[in-house]
VOVEXPA-829401 format. One line per 8 residues: for each residue x, y, z of C-alpha. Coordinates in nm, 3 decimals. Example, Ala and Ser with C-alpha at 12.3 -4.5 7.8 and 13.67 -1.06 7.14 Angstrom:
! VOVEXPA-829401
1.230/-0.450/0.780  1.367/-0.106/0.714 .
! end
This chain:
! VOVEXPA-829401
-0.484/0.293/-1.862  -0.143/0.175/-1.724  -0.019/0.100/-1.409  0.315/0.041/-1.282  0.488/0.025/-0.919  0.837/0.151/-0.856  1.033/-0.093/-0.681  1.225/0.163/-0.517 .
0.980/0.346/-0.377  0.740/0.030/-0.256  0.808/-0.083/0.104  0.583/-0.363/0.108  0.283/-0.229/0.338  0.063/-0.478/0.065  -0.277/-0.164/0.080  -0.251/-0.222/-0.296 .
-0.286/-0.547/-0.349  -0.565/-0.563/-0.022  -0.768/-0.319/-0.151  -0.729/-0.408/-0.527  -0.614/-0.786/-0.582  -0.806/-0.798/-0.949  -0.532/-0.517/-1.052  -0.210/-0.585/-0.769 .
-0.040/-0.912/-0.633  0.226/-0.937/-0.416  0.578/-1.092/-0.498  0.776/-1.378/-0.282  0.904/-1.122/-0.043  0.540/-0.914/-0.004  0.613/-0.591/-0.214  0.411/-0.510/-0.445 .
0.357/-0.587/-0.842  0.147/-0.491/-1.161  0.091/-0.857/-1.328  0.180/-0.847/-1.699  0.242/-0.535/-1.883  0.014/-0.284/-1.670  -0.290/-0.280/-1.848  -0.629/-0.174/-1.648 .
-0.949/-0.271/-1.775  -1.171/0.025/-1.758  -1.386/-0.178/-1.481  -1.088/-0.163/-1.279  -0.954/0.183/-1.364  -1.138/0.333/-1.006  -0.990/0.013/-0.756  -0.628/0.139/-0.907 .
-0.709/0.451/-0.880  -0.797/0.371/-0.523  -0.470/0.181/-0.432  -0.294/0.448/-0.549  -0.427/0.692/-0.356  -0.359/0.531/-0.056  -0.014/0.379/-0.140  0.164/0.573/0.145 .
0.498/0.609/-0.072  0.320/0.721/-0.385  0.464/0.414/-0.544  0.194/0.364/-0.803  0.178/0.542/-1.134  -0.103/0.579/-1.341  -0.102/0.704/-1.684  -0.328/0.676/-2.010 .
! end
């Protein structure tokens, strides 16, 4: 599974990388990022799945 965050949507509220830090880290100016190219383990697929949920600009895609 990937995951990706669209800079243009993300306002920073950092629930994604809070409630999944294994899977989200913030950048310099606290929005939002995927570290390297996206990949979930499938131990983490349900803390993205999570995050995205609750991302309250529906920033976060999941696919695969």
């Amino acid at each position: 599974m990937k995951v990706s965050i669209d800079p243009g949507l993300c306002m920073g509220h950092g629930l994604c990388y809070m409630s999944a830090p294994e899977v989200f880290r913030d950048d310099d100016e606290g929005y939002g990022q995927v570290p390297g190219d996206g990949e979930v383990t499938a131990t983490r697929a349900d803390d993205a799945r999570h995050a995205a949920a609750n991302c309250p600009e529906r920033a976060i895609t999941i696919s695969g």
